[in-house]
Kinemage of the C-alpha trace (Angstrom):
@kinemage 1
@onewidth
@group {chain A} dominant
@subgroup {mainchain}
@vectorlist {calphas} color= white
{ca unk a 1} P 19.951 7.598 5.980
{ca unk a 2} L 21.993 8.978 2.515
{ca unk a 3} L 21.726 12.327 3.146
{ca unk a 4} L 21.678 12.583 -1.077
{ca unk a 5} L 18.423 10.654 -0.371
{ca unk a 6} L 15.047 12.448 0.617
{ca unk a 7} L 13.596 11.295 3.872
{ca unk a 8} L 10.826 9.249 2.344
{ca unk a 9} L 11.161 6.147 3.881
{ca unk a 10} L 10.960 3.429 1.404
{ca unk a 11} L 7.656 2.179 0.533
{ca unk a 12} L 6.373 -0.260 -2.160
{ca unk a 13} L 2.780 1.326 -3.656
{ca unk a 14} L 0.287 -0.442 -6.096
{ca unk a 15} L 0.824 -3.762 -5.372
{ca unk a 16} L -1.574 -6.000 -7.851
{ca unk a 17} L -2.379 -9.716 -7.479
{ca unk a 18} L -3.512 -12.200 -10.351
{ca unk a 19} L -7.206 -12.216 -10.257
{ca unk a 20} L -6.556 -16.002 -9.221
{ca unk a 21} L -5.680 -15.160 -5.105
{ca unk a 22} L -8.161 -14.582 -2.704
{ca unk a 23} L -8.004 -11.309 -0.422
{ca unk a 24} L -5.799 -13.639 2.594
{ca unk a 25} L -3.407 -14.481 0.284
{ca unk a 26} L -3.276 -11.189 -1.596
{ca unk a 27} L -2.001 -9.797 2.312
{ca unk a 28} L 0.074 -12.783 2.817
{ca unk a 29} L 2.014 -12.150 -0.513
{ca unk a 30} L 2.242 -8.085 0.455
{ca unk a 31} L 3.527 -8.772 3.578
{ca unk a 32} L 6.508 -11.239 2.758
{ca unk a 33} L 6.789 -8.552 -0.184
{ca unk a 34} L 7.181 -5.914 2.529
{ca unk a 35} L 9.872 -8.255 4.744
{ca unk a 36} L 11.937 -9.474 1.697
{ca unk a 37} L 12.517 -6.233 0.489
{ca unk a 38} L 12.642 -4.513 3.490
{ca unk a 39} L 9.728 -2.422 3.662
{ca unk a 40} L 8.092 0.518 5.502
{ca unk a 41} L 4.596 -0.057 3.976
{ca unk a 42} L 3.214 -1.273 0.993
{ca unk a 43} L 0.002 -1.417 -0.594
{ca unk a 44} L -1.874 -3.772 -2.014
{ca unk a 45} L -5.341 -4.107 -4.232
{ca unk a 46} L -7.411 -6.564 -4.974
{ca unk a 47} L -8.587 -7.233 -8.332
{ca unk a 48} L -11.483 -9.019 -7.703
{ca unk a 49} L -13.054 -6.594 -5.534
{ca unk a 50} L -15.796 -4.805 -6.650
{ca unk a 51} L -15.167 -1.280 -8.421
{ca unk a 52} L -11.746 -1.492 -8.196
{ca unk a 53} L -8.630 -2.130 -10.132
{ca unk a 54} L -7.988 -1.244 -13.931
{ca unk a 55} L -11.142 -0.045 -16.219
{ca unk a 56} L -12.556 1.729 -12.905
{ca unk a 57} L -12.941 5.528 -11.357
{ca unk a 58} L -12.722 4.032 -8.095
{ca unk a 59} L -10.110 1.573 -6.262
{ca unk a 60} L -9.721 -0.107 -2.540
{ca unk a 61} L -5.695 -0.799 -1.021
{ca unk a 62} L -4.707 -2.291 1.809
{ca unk a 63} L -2.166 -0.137 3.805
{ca unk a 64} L -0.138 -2.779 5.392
{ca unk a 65} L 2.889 -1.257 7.870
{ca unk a 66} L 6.148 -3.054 8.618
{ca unk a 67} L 4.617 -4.089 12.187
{ca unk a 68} L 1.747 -6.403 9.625
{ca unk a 69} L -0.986 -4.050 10.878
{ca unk a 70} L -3.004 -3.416 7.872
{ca unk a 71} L -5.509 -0.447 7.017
{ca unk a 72} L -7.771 -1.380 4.856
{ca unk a 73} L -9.837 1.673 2.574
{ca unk a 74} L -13.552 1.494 1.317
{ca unk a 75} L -14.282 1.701 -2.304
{ca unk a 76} L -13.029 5.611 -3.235
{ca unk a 77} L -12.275 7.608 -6.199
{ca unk a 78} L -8.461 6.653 -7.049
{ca unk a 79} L -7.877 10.836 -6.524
{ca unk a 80} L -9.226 9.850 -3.172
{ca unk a 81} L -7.151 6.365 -2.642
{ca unk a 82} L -3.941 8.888 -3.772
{ca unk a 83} L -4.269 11.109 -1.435
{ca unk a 84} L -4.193 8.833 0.873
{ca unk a 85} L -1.442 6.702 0.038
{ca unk a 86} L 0.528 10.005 0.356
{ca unk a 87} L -0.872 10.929 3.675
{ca unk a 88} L 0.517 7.590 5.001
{ca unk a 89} L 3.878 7.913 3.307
{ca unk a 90} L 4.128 11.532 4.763
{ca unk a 91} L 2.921 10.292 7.969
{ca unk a 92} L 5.397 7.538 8.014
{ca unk a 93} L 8.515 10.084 7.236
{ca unk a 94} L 7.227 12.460 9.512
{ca unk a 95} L 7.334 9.603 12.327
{ca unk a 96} L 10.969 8.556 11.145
{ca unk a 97} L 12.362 12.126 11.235
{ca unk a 98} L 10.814 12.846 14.417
């Protein structure tokens, strides 16, 4: 690692798909995303889902790890879905420094 370069590992966050793709693809597309650009994690959203996306208090992601295990969230306050995108970067770095 740079060390001129924090020790976030590098992660791709608020990943949105046309309102055309269903939820499979929306994961297929954020995980070659997350290979191609050589990933950690990203996160994706899907439009279509219920309370969630622009125009809404609340949003759902998709946590999905460089291994392709994803971590999918309920419906939460975006404070909420924040927080939690930041708990699994930290996470991550703290697992990379370690």
């Amino acid at each position: 690692m740079n060390s001129g370069v924090s020790a976030f590992p590098a992660a791709c966050c608020g990943v949105s798909e046309r309102i055309r793709y269903c939820s499979h693809l929306i994961e297929q597309n954020a995980l070659k995303k997350l290979k191609d650009k050589h990933l950690d994690m990203i996160f994706a959203h899907d439009l279509l889902r219920s309370g969630s996306g622009f125009g809404s208090d609340t949003n759902a992601v998709t946590i999905i790890e460089r291994s392709g295990r994803g971590t999918e969230s309920p419906t939460m306050p975006k404070a909420v879905i924040a927080a939690s995108i930041m708990t699994a970067i930290s996470a991550l770095a703290e697992k990379q420094n370690s």
